[in-house]
C-alpha positions in Angstrom: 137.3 12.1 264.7 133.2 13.5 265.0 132.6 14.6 268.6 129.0 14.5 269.5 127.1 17.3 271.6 127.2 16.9 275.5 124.2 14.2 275.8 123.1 15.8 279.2 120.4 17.7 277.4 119.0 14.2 275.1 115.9 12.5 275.8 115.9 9.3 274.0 114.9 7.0 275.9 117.7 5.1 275.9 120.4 7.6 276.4 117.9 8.8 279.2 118.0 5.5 281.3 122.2 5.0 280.2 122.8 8.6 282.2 120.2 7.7 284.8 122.4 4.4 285.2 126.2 5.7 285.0 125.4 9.1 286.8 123.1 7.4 289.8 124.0 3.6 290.6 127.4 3.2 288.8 128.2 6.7 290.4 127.7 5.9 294.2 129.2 2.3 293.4 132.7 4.2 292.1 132.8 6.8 294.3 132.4 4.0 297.6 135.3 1.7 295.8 137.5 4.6 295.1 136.7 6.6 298.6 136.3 10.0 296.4 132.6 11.6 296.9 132.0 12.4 293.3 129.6 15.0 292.0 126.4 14.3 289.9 127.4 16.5 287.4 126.6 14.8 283.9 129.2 15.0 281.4 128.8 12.7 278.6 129.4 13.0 274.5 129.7 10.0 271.9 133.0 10.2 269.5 133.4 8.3 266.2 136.9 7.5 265.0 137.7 6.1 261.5 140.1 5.6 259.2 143.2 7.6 260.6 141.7 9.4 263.0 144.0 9.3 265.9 143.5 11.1 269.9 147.4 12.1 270.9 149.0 12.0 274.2 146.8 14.1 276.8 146.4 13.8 280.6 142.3 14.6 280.5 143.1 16.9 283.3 140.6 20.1 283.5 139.0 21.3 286.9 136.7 19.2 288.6 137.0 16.3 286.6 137.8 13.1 288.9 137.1 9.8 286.7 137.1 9.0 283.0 134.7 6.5 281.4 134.7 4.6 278.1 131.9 2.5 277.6 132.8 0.8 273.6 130.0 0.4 271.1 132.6 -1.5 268.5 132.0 -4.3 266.0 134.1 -7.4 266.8 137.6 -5.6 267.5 141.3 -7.1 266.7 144.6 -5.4 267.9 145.5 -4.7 263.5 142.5 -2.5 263.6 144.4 0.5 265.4 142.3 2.6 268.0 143.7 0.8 271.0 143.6 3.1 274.6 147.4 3.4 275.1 148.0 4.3 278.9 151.7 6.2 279.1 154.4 5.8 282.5 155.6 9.2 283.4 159.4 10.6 284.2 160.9 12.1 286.9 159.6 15.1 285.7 155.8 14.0 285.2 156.3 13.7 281.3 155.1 11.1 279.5 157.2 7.7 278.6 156.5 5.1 277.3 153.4 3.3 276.2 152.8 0.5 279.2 149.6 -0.5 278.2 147.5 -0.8 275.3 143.1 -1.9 275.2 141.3 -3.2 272.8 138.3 -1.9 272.1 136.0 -4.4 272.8 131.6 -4.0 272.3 130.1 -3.3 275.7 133.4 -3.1 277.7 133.6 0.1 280.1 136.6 1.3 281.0 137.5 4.1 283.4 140.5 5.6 285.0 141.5 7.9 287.7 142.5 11.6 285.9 145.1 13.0 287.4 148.4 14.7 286.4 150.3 11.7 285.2 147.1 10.2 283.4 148.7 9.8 280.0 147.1 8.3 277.4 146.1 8.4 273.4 143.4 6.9 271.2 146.3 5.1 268.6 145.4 5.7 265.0 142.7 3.6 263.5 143.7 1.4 261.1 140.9 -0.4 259.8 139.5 1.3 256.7 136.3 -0.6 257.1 135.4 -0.8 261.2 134.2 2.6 263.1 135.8 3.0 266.3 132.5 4.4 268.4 132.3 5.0 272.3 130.4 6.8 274.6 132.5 8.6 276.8 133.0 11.3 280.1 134.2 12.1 283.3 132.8 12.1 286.9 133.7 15.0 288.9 135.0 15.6 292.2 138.0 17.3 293.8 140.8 17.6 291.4 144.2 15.9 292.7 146.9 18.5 293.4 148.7 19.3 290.1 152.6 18.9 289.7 154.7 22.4 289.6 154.8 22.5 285.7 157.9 21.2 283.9 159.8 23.4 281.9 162.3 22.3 279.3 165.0 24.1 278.4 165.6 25.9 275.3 167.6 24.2 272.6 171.4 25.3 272.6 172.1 28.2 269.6 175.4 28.6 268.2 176.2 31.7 266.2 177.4 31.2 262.1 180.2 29.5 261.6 183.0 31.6 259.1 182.5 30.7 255.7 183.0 32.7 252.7 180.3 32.8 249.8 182.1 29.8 248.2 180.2 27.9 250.1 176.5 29.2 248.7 178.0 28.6 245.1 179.2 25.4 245.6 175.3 24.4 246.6 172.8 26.4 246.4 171.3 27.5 242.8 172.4 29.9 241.4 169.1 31.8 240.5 168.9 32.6 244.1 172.6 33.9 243.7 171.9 37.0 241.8 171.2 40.3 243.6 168.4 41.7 241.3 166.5 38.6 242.1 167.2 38.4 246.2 165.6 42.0 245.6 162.3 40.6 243.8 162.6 37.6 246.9 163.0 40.0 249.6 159.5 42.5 248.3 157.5 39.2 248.3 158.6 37.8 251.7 158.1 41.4 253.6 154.5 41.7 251.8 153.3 38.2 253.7 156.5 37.1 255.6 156.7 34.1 254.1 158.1 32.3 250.9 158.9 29.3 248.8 162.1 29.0 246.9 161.6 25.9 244.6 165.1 23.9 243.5 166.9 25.7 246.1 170.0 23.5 246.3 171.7 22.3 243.4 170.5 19.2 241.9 173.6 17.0 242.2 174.0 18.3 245.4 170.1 17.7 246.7 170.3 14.2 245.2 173.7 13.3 247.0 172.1 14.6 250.6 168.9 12.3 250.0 170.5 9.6 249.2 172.9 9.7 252.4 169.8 10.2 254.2 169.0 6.9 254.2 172.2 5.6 254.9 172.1 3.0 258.0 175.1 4.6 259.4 172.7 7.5 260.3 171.9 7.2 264.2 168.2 8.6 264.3 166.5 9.6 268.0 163.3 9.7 269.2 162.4 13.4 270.7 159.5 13.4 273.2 157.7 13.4 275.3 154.8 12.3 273.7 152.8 15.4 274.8 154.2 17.3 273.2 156.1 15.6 269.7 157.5 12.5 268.8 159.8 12.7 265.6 163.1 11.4 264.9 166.0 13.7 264.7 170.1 12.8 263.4 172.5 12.5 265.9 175.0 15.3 264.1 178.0 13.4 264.9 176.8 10.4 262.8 175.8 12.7 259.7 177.9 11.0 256.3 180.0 13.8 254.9 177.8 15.3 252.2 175.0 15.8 255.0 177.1 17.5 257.6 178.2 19.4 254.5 174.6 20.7 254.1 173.9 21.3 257.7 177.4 23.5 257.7 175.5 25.5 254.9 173.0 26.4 256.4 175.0 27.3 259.7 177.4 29.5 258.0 178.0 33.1 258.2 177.6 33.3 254.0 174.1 32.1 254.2 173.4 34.4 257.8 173.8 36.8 255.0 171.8 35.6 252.1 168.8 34.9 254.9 169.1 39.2 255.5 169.0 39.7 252.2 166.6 37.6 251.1 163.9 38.6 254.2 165.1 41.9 255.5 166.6 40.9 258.5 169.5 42.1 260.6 171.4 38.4 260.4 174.6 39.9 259.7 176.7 42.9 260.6 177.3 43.4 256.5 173.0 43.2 256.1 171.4 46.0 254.9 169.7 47.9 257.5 165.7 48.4 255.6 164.3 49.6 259.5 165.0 52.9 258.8 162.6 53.3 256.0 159.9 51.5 258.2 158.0 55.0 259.4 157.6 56.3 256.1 155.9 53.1 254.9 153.5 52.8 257.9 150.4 54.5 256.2 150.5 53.3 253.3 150.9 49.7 255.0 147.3 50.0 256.6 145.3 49.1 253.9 147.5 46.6 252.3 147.4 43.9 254.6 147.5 40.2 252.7 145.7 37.1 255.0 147.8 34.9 252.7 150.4 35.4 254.5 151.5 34.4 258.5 150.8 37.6 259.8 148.8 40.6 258.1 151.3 43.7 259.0 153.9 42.1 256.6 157.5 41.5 258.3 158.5 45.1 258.3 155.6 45.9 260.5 156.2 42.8 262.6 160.2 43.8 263.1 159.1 47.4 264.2 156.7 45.6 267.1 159.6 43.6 268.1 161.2 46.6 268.3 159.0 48.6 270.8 158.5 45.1 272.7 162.1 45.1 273.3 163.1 48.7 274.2 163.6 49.9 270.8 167.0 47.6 271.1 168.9 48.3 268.1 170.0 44.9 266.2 173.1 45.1 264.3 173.7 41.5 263.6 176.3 40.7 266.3 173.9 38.7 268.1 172.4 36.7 265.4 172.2 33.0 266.3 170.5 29.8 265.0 169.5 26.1 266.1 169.2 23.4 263.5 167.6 19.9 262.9 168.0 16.9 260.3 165.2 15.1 261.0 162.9 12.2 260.0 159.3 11.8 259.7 157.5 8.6 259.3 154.0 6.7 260.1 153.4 8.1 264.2 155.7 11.3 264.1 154.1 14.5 265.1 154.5 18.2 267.2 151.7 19.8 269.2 151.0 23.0 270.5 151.6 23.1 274.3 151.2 25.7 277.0 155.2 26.0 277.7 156.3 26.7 274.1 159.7 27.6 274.4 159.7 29.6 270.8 157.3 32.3 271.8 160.0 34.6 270.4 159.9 36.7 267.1 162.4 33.9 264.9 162.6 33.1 261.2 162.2 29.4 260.0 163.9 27.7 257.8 162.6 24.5 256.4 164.2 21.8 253.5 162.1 18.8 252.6 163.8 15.9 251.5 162.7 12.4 249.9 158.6 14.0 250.0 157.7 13.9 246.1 154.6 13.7 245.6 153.6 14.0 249.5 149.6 13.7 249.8 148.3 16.2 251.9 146.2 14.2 253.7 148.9 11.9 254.8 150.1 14.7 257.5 152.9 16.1 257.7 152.9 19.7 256.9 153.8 22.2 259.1 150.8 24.8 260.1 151.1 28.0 261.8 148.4 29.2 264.1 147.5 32.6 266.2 148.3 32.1 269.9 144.5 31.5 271.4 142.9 31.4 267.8 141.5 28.6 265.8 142.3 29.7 262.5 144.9 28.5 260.1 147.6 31.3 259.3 149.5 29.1 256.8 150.3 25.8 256.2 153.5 24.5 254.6 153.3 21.2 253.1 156.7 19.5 252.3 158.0 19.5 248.7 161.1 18.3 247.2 164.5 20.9 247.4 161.8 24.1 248.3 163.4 26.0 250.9 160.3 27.5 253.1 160.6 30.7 255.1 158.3 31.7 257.7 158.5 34.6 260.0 156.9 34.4 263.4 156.1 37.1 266.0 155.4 35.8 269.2 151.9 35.8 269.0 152.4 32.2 266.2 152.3 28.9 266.8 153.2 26.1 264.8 152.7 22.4 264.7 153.3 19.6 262.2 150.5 17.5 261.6 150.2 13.9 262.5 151.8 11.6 259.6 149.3 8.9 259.5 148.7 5.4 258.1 148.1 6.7 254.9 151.5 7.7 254.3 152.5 4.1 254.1 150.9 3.6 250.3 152.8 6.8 249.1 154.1 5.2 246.3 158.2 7.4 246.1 161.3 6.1 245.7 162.0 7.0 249.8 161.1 3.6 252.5 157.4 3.9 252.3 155.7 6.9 254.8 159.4 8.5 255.1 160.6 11.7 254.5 163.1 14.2 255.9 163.9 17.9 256.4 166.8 20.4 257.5 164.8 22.4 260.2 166.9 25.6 261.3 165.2 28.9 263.1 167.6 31.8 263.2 167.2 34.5 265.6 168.3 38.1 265.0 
């Protein structure tokens, strides 16, 4: 999507007489049928949506803003060319629903709407490789509508491992990653950028036998909302074919609490190696070595010790190590986005295993990126690739989001249904 600069300042001629129009006649005509005295602030852009380019579920809700306006500038329009204005109902909790309603764009057609705190709505993908989806579009302020006390959802239930012996790790996982001298080589990389890809991580039969069973029908697969914030698919555990719980076991099990330690440095397990000690003696020669590569540029040893001051110097000794875990499916429409109540804002390592993705374009969405809290910037992206177990490290200063899997994704040409691919998602805490 290309936004265009606020047209306020332009002096065409005939974007001149369109402002004079909307912002003087059209104005008083709204703000008599609606009873609302609205302002004659201008606030105006044009946006141009092709191919893919998809607005997600947003209320339009900023101070002062009263009525939003879409005046279409389309060629001849059909519903199979995407782009449609989906309007969303709301819960009992002011969350988006469902879609209700959906417009089609149609040439010379202005629409407008009353923005308020249950005025969901999305732009849907545009499908049409060949059409551009162009508008001119803004609001008309006035006094905001009183704002719902914000909804907060609560934090996904953690369990701590369960018992296992390392039987379990030998029985899947490669062996490569099996060996102590190379968990050493694994564990210098991770704390230099605190992250790291383990390619082939389970064992092939194994990794074969899960992705297969992940597209069994017996699988029940649920939508997770609202739409605000994600919409993705996730496995109802209980309906998980035996292999796959298997593999969900692995990676909640006490053998592999301990491989995570020893593999990133951290303090998942009572028997972990405790590497904070050696911290201080590192910290000056940690200044000048800082790698942007990586999710944060202190490394994780430097991240573990701000945890530490953040809480009270508290010492972790593995006791309290917990995780919470995801199968889950992405297709054509699945997303996350960053949102104001992000229940991770915790320091937490990630564990991600792609499934059924080979040969995943890019550009198809998908990936996971991780962001500074109030910053533009890109820390890292992680796109999915076949059996690579991905490990990120977050402080509570990173975000992340996965990117919007778009229509593209349907002429992936993989052995998985067309557009589909899945992942174990686990974050362990320490």
């Amino acid at each position: 999507m290309i936004v265009s600069d606020d047209l306020k300042i332009r002096v065409e001629p005939c974007i001149t007489e369109l402002r004079s129009v909307l912002f003087g006649q059209f104005r008083s005509w709204l703000s008599e049928l609606l009873g609302v005295e609205l302002e004659p602030t201008v606030d105006i852009s044009c946006a141009k949506y092709q191919h893919t380019d998809v607005l997600l579920c947003h209320d339009d809700e900023l101070e002062g803003r009263r009525v939003a306006f879409i005046l279409y500038l389309v060629p001849p329009w059909e519903l199979g060319d995407g782009g449609t204005l989906d309007l969303f109902s709301t819960d009992e909790h002011g969350q988006p629903g469902r879609v209700v309603k959906s417009l089609v764009p149609s040439r010379n057609t202005l629409v407008f709407f009353e923005v308020s705190p249950v005025s969901f709505h999305q732009v849907a993908e545009v499908l049409s490789s060949e059409k551009c989806r162009l508008s001119l579009s803004g609001w008309f302020h006035g006094p905001s509508l009183p704002r719902f006390p914000q909804h907060t959802e609560p934090p996904a239930a953690r369990h701590k491992h369960t018992p296992s012996d390392e039987k379990i790790l030998h029985k899947w996982i490669n062996q490569e990653y099996l060996n102590d001298c190379y968990q050493i080589q694994v564990q210098q990389e991770f704390q230099e950028s605190s992250e790291i890809r383990l390619p082939n991580f389970l064992q092939k039969e194994r990794f074969l036998e899960v992705r297969a069973a992940l597209k069994s029908a017996e699988i029940q697969w649920v939508t997770k909302g609202p739409a605000n914030k994600r919409r993705y698919e996730y496995a109802d555990q209980s309906s998980l074919p035996p292999c796959v719980q298997e593999c969900w076991e692995l990676f909640s099990s006490e053998a592999l609490f301990l491989l995570l330690s020893n593999f990133c440095g951290l303090k998942l397990h009572q028997l972990a190696k405790d590497n904070e000690s050696s911290d201080d003696d590192d910290d000056d020669d940690d200044d000048d070595d800082d790698d942007e590569s990586g999710v944060d540029e202190e490394g994780t040893e430097g991240r573990r010790k701000d945890r530490g001051d953040k809480e009270g110097e508290k010492k972790k000794d593995g006791t309290s190590a917990a995780c919470v875990g995801e199968v889950r499916r992405w297709r054509k429409g699945s997303y996350t986005l960053l949102h104001d109540s992000e229940n991770s804002r915790e320091f937490g390592l990630d564990l991600l295993l792609s499934l059924g993705c080979s040969g995943w374009p890019q550009a198809s969405g998908g990936f996971t990126s991780y962001i500074a809290h109030g910053e533009d910037e890109e820390l890292l992206t992680v796109n999915p690739e076949e059996n690579s177990l991905a490990l990120v490290y977050r402080d509570t200063d990173t975000l992340k989001f996965v990117k919007y899997v778009n229509d593209g994704s349907s002429s992936h040409n993989h052995k998985e249904p067309p557009g589909t691919f899945y992942d174990f998602s686990f974050v362990y805490y320490e």
